[in-house]
N, C-alpha and C positions, 0 to 999 in steps of 0.2 A: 524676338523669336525664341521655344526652346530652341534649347544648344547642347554641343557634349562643352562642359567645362575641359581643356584641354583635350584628354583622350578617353575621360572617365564616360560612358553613357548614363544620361538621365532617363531612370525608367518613367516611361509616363503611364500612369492605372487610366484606363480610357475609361469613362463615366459610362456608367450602366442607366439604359434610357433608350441606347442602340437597340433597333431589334433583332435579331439576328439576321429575317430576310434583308436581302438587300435593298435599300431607300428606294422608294417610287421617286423618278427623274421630274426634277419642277423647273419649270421657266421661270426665266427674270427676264426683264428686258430683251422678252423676244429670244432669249440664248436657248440652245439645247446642249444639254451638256453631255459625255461622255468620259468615260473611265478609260485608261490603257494603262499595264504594266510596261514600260518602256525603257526600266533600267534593270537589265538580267546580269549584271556585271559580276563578278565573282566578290565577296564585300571582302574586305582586309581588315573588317573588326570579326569580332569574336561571333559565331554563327550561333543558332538558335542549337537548342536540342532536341532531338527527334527521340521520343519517348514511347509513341505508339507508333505501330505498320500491322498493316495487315494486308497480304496479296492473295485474293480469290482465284488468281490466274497468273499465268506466267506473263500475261498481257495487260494485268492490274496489280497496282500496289497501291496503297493508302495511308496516308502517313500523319500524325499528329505532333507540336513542338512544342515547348515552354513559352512560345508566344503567341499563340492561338492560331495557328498558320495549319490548315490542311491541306497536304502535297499530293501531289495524283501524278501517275505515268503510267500509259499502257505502252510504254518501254521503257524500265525501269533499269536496263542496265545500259543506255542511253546516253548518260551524264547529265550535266545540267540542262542542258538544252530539251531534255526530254523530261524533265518535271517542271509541274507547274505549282504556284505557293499562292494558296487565297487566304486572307485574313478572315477567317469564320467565325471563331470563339471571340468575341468580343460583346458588350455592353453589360458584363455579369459581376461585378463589381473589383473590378479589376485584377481578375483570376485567369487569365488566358494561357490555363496552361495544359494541356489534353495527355493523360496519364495513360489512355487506350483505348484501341481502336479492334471492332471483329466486322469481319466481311464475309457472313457466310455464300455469297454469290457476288458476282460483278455490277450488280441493280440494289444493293444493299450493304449498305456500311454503317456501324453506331459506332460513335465514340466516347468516353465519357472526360470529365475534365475536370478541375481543382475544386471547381463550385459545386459542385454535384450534382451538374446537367448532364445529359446526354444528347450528344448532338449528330440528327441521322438524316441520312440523304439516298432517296433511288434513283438518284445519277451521278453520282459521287464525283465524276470529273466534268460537273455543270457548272461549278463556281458558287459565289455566297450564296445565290438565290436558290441553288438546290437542296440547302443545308436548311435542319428547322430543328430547333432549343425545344426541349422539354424538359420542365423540374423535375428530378427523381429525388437528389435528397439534400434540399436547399441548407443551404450552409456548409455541410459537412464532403469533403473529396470523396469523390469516386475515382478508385484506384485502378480498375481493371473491368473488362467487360469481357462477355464471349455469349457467343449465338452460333451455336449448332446447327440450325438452321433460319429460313427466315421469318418465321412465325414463332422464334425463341430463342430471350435473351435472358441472361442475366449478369449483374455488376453488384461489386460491391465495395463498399466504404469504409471510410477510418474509422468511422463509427460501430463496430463491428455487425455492420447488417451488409444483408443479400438486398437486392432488389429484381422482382422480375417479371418479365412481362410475356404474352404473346401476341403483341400489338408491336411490334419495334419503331412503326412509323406513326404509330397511333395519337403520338403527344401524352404529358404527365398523365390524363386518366390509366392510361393501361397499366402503369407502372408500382407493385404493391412491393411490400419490405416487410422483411420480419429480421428481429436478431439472431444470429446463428452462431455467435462468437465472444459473448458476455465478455468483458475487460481485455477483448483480442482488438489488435488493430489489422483487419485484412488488406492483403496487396496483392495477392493474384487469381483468377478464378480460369478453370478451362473446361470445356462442356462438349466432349468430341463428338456425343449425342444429345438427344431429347430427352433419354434414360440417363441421363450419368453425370455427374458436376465434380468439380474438387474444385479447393479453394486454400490458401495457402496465409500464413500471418506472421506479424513479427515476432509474435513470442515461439514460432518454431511447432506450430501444430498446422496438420494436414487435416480441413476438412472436406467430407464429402457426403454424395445423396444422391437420390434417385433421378434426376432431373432437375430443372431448373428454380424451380418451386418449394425444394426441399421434401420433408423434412432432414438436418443435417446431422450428420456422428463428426464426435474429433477424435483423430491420434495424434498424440505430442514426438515427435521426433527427435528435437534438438534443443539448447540452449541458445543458438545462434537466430538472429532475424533469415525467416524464409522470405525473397525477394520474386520467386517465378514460381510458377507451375505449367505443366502440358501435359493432356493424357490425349493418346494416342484410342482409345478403348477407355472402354470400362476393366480393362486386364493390363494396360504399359501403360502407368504416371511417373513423370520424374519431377521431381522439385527441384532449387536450387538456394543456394544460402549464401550470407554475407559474407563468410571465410571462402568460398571457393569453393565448396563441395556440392555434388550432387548428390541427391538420394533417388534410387530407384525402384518399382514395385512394380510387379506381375500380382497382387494382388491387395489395391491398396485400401479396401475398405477391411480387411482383417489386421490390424493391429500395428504394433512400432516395430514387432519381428520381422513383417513381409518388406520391410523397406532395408535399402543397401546403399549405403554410403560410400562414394568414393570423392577423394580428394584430387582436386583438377589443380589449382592453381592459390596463390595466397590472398586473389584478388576475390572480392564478391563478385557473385555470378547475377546479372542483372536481366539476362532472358534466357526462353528454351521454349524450345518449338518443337513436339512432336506427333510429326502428323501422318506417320506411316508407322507400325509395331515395329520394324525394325530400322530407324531410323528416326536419330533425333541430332539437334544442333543447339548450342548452349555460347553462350557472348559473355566472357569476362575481360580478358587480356586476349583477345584474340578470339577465335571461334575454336571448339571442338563438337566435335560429330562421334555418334556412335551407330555402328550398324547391328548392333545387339542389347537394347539398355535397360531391358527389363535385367540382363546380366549384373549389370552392375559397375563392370571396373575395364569394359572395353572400350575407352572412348580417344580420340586421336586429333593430334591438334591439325585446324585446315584453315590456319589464319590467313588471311588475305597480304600481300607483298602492303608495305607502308603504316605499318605499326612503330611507335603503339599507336593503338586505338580500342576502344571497350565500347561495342556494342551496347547501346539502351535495349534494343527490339528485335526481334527474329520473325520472319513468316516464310514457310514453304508450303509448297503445289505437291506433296508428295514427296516422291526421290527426285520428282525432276525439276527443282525448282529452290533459289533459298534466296531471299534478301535480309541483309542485317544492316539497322541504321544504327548510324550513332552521333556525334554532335553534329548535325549538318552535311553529316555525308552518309551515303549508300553505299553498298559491298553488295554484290550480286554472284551466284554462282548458277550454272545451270547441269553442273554434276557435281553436287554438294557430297552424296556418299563417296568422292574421292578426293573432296577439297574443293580444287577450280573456281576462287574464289576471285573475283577482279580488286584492284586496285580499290582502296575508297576514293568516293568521287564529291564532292560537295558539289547538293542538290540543293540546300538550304541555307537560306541566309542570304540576302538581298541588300543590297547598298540603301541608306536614307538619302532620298534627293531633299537637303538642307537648302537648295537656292534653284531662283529659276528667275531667269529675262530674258523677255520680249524687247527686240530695241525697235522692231516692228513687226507686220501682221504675219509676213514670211519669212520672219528667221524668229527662233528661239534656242535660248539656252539652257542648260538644266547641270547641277555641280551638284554629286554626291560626296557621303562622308569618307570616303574608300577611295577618294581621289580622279574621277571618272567625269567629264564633262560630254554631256549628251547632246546632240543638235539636230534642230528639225526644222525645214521649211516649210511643214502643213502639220503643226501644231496638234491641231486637232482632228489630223489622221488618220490616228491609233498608232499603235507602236513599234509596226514595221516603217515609221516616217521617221523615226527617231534612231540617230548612229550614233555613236561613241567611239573619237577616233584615237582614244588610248585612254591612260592613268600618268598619274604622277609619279614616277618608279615603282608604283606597286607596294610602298612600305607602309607599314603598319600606321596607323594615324596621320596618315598623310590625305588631309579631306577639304572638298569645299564647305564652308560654311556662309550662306549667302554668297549674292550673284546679283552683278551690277552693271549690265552693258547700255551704256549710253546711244551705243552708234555699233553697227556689226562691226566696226575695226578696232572698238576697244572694250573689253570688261574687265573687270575689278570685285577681287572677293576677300573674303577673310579665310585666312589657311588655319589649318592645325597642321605641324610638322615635325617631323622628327628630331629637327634640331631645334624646339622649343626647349630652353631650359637649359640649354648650353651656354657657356662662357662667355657672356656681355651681352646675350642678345634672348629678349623675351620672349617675343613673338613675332607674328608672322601674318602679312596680305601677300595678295598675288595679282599681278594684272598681266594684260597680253594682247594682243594687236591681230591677232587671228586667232581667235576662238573655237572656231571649226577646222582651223588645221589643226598640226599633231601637238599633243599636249605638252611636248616638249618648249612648245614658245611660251609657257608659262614661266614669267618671272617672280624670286620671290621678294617682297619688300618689309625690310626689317623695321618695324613700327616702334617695338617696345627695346629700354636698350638697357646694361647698367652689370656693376659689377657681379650682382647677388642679383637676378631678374626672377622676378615673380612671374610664373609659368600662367598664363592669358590666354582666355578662352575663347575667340572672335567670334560674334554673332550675325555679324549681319555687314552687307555693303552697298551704298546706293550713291548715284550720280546724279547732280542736275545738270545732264548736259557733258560732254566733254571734257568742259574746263573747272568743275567741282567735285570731286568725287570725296566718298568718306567711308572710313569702317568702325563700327561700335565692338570696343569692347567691354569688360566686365562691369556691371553697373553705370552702364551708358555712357562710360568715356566715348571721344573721338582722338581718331587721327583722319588730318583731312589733306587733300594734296588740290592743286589750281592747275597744277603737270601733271596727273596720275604718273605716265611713263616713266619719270624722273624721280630717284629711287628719294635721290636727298631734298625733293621737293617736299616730301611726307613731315605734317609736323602732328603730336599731341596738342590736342587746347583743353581748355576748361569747359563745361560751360554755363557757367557763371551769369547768371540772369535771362537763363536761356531756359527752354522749356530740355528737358534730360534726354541728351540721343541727336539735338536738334543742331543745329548750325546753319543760319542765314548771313550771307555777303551782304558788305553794302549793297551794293545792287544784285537783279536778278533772281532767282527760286532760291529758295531755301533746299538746305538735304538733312533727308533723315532718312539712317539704313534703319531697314525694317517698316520703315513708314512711309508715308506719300506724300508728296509737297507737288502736285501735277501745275499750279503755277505761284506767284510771289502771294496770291491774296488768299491764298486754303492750304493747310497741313493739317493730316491727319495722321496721328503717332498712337502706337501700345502705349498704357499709361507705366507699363512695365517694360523694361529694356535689357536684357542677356541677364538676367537673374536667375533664369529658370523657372518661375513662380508667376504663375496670369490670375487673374480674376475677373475677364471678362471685361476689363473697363477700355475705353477708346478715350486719345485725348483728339480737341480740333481744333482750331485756331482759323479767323480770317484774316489774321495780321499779322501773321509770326515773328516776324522780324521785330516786331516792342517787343520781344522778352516774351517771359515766363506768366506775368499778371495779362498775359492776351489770350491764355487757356484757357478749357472749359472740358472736363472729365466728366464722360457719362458712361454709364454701363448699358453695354447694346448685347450681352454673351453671357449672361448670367450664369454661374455655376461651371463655366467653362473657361479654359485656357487659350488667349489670343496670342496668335504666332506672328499672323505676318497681315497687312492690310496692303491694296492697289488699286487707286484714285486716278480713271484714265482724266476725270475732269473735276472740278470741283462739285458738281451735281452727282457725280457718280461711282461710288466705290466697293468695292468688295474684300470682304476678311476672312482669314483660314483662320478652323481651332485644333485644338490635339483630339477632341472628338472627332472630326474628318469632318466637320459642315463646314462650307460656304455661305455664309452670309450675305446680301446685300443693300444697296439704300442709295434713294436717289437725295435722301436729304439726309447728310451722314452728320449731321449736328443735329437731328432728330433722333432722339435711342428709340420712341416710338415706329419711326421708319422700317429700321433693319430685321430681315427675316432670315431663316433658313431658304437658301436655294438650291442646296444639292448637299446627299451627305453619301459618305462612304466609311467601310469598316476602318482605313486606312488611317491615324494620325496626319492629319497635312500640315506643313512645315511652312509654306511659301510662295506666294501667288503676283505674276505678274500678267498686266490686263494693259496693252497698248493703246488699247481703244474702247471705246463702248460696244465694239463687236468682235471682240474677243479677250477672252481670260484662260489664264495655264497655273492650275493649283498643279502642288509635288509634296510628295511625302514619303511615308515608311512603306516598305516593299516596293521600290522603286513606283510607286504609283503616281501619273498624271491624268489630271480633269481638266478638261480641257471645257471652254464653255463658246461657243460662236453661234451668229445669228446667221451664220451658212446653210445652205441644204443638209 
């Protein structure tokens, strides 16, 4: 399975091939399958960055992150329960990162993103399926967009060009480009009309034009990288720069005289939003506002309580409205002209569900990285069936990785913990005897031991049964226990003429975490094991217990990374990749067999399938697919 090597995260570039709408739903085996977000848990690793927002209403906000994640609330000062996170930018060659977003109405949002798509939706809080890719300027980042209205946009690139359209939902035909900015690299553009543009660069020049279409003039300002722009008119533009300073202008297509420099803070100033002539907000170290800023030097700090924090994004409704994002949280006010700023709140940034078991058809378990074990007795519910009756203290790297319940009264995982890398002791399992009580009955068991202990990254955990359990880690070791519950039952083995990851008993099934061994006469194994590195291959065995020379490695996932595989019978198995497909095959020692059966935007991690009439894939953004031949 990917893994976090200890507590580091492995980025995975999700292969471009995805289309951006979301997969037409296919049958295998009679299955229908379904998607639910089922893990909202607050995550304890490091959250996404929210880079664009734009809120056409005080009842819409629109948000883009460094993970290709678009956030929607039409209650945005809400908290997390009131935003929702789709994985949209993805299949673009592993650029999933949305630089910005304009919403000139609540039925229209374009975003653009690192690849230099734009990506626009007229129901923006519909999910992936309402979102649709157009190429604007293939290869090269689009840094910023703005639409005045909605039959007019434009964005622009590192490459120093505009692009612009009045098609916004039209797809790449509509979208033409000219350069405006010869050896400039542009990062901001604001268009408060149809008549009026600026556009902002690193080398410290203000360009502007009549409209979105251009033709454009430049004034040079500064020395410093400009980082924002926002004009309120074609009469109030204010800039912002990498030292801290604003620049303001009441008349900014006349010269580098009509602009006014004031010095806010020593931090770069990374948005500003001004959407009323007398009233603007700026995010560096905090928020300031000014109710005069064509003036120039009136501006007044209205930071939110829980700093620091440095705002990415700014959008206001006028004077009566302001959200400002910044790494995975929101700040909301709704009388920004005198501060009243809330608390930030993290909207973004969602737990990876790493492990999931089925010990039968009505109980499931699901263990994220952030330490949260989810439980559901109708699996394939959606995600109001699914609770989480705590965490693991809550501490940072404190996560499931893999999940192995044999029977509902016992499962078995591999930890990451915080006292990995302490004094004698390497690493770290966990097992527990009540799974759906509170997560305090999770024990932990110390696998890896020694004076100078090399910090071990556990991948994966699986049981034949009760009385076999085992957890893989780095490079396909085991430790395997006959007592799971029994701490000094736990031993390391070799496995030494064994196929890598594997371990069969004299008697009875064989285990292999991450892999299937559903009875003694079929195992099917990743030909890769907690390396982080897939290529698609599956190993299978109808003999496993001879060893290693009883394998047979074929590639069923070409070009793609295999995570996790679940064999309810030897005729019948299914496999997750980090492109988010479902695979499956009724003859898994056939690579001609295996198909795509369901894909999502989502990386999936982990799939446990009880039966031939039900499977529960789990992945990134807490997402479960759930697959049953139920109504």
């Amino acid at each position: 399975m990917y893994r976090y090597l200890g507590r580091r995260r492995l980025v995975v570039a999700l292969v471009a091939g995805l289309v951006l709408l979301g997969p037409a739903s296919t049958e295998a085996a009679g299955m229908k399958w379904s998607v639910a977000q089922i893990d909202r848990q607050t995550s304890a690793n490091d959250s996404p960055d929210i880079y664009a927002l734009s809120c056409p209403a005080a009842t819409l906000c629109v948000g883009g992150d460094n993970e290709g994640n678009i956030l929607t609330s039409t209650n945005p000062g809400g908290g997390r329960d009131a935003w929702s996170s789709t994985k949209v930018d993805v299949g673009n060659g592993g650029l999933p990162w949305i630089n910005g977003m304009s919403c000139p109405s609540t039925s229209l949002c374009v975003g653009v993103d690192q690849a230099g798509d734009a990506l626009t939706s007229t129901n923006p809080t519909g999910g992936v399926r309402a979102w649709t890719r157009a190429v604007v300027s293939a290869g090269t980042p689009l840094t910023a967009v703005a639409c005045p209205s909605t039959s007019a946009c434009v964005a622009v690139s590192r490459g120093a060009r505009a692009f612009s359209t009045t098609s916004p939902a039209g797809g790449t035909a509509g979208w033409t480009g000219q350069t405006i900015d010869p050896a400039g690299v542009l990062i901001a553009v604001s268009c408060p009309t149809t008549a009026f543009c600026a556009a902002a660069d690193e080398q410290g020049n203000v360009l502007t034009s009549r409209g979105p279409s251009g033709p454009w003039s430049r004034t040079h300002l500064t020395s410093r990288a400009l980082m924002a722009i926002s004009c309120s008119s074609a009469s109030v533009c204010v800039a912002a720069d990498d030292n801290g300073s604003v620049w303001s202008s009441a008349s900014p297509t006349t010269g580098a005289a009509s602009w006014k420099r004031t010095a806010l803070t020593s931090a770069g100033t990374r948005a500003v939003d001004c959407e009323d002539p007398s009233f603007c907000a700026t995010g560096n170290s905090g928020i300031q506002y000014s109710l005069n800023p064509d003036a120039g030097s009136h501006w007044v700090d209205g930071s939110p309580p829980g700093l620091p924090w440095e705002p990415n994004a700014i959008s206001c409704v006028g004077t009566s409205f302001c959200a400002a994002a910044g790494s995975g949280d929101i700040s909301v006010s709704s009388s920004p002209t005198t501060g009243g700023w809330s608390t930030p709140a993290q909207v973004d940034g969602t737990p990876i569900l790493y492990g999931v078991s089925c010990p039968r058809a009505n109980r499931c378990y699901a263990g994220d990285d952030s330490g949260h074990i989810l439980v559901s007795s109708d699996p394939a519910g959606g995600a109001s069936t699914w609770t989480a009756p705590g965490s693991v203290s809550g501490r940072t790297g404190t996560g499931f990785y893999g999940l192995a319940c044999p029977t509902i009264s016992l499962c078995v995982a591999g930890r990451d913990d915080d006292q990995i890398g302490s004094s004698g002791i390497g690493g770290y399992g966990g097992f527990t005897t009540n799974a759906g009580g509170s997560i305090g009955g999770w024990q932990l068991i110390p696998l890896l031991r020694g004076p100078d202990p090399i910090v071990h990254g556990f991948f994966d955990a699986g049981c034949a049964g009760k009385n076999l359990c085992a957890i893989t880690w780095d490079g396909g070791g085991l430790s395997i226990s006959t007592t799971p519950t029994k701490l000094k039952s736990w031993r390391k083995i070799a496995s030494k003429g064994q196929h890598r990851g594997v371990y069969c008993a004299r008697h009875g099934r064989c285990v292999a975490p991450g892999g299937s061994c559903p009875v003694r006469a079929f195992c099917a194994v990743l030909s890769t094991v907690g390396d982080g590195t897939g290529d698609g291959k599956l190993s299978v065995s109808t003999n496993p217990s001879r060893g290693a020379k009883s394998w047979r490695t074929l590639t069923i996932d070409s070009g793609h990374t295999l995570t996790a595989i679940s064999c309810p019978s030897a005729k019948q198995c299914f496999a997750v990749d980090t492109a988010g497909r479902i695979l499956a095959s009724s003859k898994p020692a056939a690579a001609s067999s295996w198909r795509v059966v369901k894909a999502v935007p989502e990386a999936l991690e982990a799939i446990s399938c009880p039966s031939s009439s039900l499977c529960v894939a789990v992945g990134e953004n807490g997402t479960a697919v759930a697959g049953s031949t139920g109504g």
